[in-house]
C-alpha positions as CSV (number, residue, x, y, z in Angstrom):
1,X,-4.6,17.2,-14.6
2,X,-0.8,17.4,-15.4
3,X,0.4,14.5,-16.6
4,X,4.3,14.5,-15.3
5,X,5.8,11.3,-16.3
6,X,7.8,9.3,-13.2
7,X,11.0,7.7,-13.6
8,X,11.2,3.4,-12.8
9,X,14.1,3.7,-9.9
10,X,13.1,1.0,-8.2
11,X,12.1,0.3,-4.8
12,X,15.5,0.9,-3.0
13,X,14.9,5.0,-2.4
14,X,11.5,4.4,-1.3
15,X,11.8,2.1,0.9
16,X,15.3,3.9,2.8
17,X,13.0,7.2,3.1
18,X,10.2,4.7,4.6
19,X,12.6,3.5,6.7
20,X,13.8,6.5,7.7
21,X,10.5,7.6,8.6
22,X,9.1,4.6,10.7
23,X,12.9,5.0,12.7
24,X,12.2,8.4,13.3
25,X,10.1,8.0,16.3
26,X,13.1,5.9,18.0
27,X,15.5,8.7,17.3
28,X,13.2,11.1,19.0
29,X,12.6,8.7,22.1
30,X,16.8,8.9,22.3
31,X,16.3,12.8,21.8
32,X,14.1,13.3,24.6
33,X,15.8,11.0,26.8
34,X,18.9,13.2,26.3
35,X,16.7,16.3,26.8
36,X,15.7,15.1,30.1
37,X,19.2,14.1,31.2
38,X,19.8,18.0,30.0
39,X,16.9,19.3,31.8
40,X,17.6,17.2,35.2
41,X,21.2,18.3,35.5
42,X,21.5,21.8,34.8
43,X,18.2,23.1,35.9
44,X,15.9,20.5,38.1
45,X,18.4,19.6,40.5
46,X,19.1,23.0,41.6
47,X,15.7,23.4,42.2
48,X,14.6,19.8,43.4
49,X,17.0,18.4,45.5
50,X,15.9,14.6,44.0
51,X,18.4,11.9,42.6
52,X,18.0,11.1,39.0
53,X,16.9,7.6,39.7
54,X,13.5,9.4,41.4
55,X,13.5,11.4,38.7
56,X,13.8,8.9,35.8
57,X,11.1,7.1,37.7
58,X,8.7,9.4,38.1
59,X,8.9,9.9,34.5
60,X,8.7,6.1,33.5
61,X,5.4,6.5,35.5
62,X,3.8,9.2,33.9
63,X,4.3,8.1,30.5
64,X,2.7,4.5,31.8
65,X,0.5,6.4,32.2
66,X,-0.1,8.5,29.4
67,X,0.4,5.2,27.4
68,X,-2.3,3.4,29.0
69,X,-5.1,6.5,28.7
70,X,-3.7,6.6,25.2
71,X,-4.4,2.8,24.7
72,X,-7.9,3.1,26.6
73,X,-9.2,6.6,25.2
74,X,-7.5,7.9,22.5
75,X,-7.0,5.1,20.3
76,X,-10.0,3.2,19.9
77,X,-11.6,6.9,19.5
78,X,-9.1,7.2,16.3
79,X,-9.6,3.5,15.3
80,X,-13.6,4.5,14.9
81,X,-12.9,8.0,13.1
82,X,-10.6,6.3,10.3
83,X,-12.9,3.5,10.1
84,X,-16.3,5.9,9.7
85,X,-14.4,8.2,7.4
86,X,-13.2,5.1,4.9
87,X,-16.1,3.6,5.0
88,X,-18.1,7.1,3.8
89,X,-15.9,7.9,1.6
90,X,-15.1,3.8,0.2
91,X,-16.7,3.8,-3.2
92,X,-17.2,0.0,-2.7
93,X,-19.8,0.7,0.3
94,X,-22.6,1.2,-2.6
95,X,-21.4,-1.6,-4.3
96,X,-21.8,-4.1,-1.7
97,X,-25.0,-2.6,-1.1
98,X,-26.3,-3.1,-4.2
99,X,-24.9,-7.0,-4.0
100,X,-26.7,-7.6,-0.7
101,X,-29.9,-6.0,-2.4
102,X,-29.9,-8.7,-5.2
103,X,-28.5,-11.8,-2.8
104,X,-31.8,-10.5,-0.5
105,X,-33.9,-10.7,-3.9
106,X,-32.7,-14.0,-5.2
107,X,-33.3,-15.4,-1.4
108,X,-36.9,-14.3,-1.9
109,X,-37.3,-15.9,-4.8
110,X,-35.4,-19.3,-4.0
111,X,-37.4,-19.4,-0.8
112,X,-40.9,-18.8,-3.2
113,X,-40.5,-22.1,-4.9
């Protein structure tokens, strides 16, 4: 393995790029908002003759939506994935087995005398 030694900087650049990343998805929520906006004005209107409102609506219901088949299918399906594939993979699985294995022995014997 190559052993690169890492520099002691602190914790103020990681935690501005971590920052940075968890604000990310906001930033992208305000892009797409503008897209929309973009999208309703120069093409959809000419098209659809709806007012924005409709349209801003009709969107705020389809991502209810999508958030609530996220929240009711998708999720819990990716909640049992990571859970299966750390516990497989979780070296401490076969350590807790052996544990149990021994309480269950000294249980048998404490209930032999």
């Amino acid at each position: 393995m190559l052993k690169i030694k890492q520099l002691d900087v602190g914790t103020h650049i990681g935690g501005f790029i971590t920052l940075l990343q968890r604000c990310q998805f906001y930033f992208s929520v305000l892009n797409f908002l503008m897209l929309l906006a973009t999208f309703y004005y120069t093409t959809l209107r000419h098209v659809l003759p709806i007012g924005f409102s409709v349209f801003a609506v009709a969107l705020a219901f389809v991502l209810v939506v999508v958030m609530v088949l996220e929240y009711v299918i998708v999720y819990p399906s990716i909640v049992k994935f990571q859970t299966y594939q750390v516990y497989i993979r979780n070296p401490l699985v076969q350590d807790v087995r052996e544990i149990k294995k021994e309480l269950d022995e000294i249980r048998k014997l404490l209930e032999g005398r």
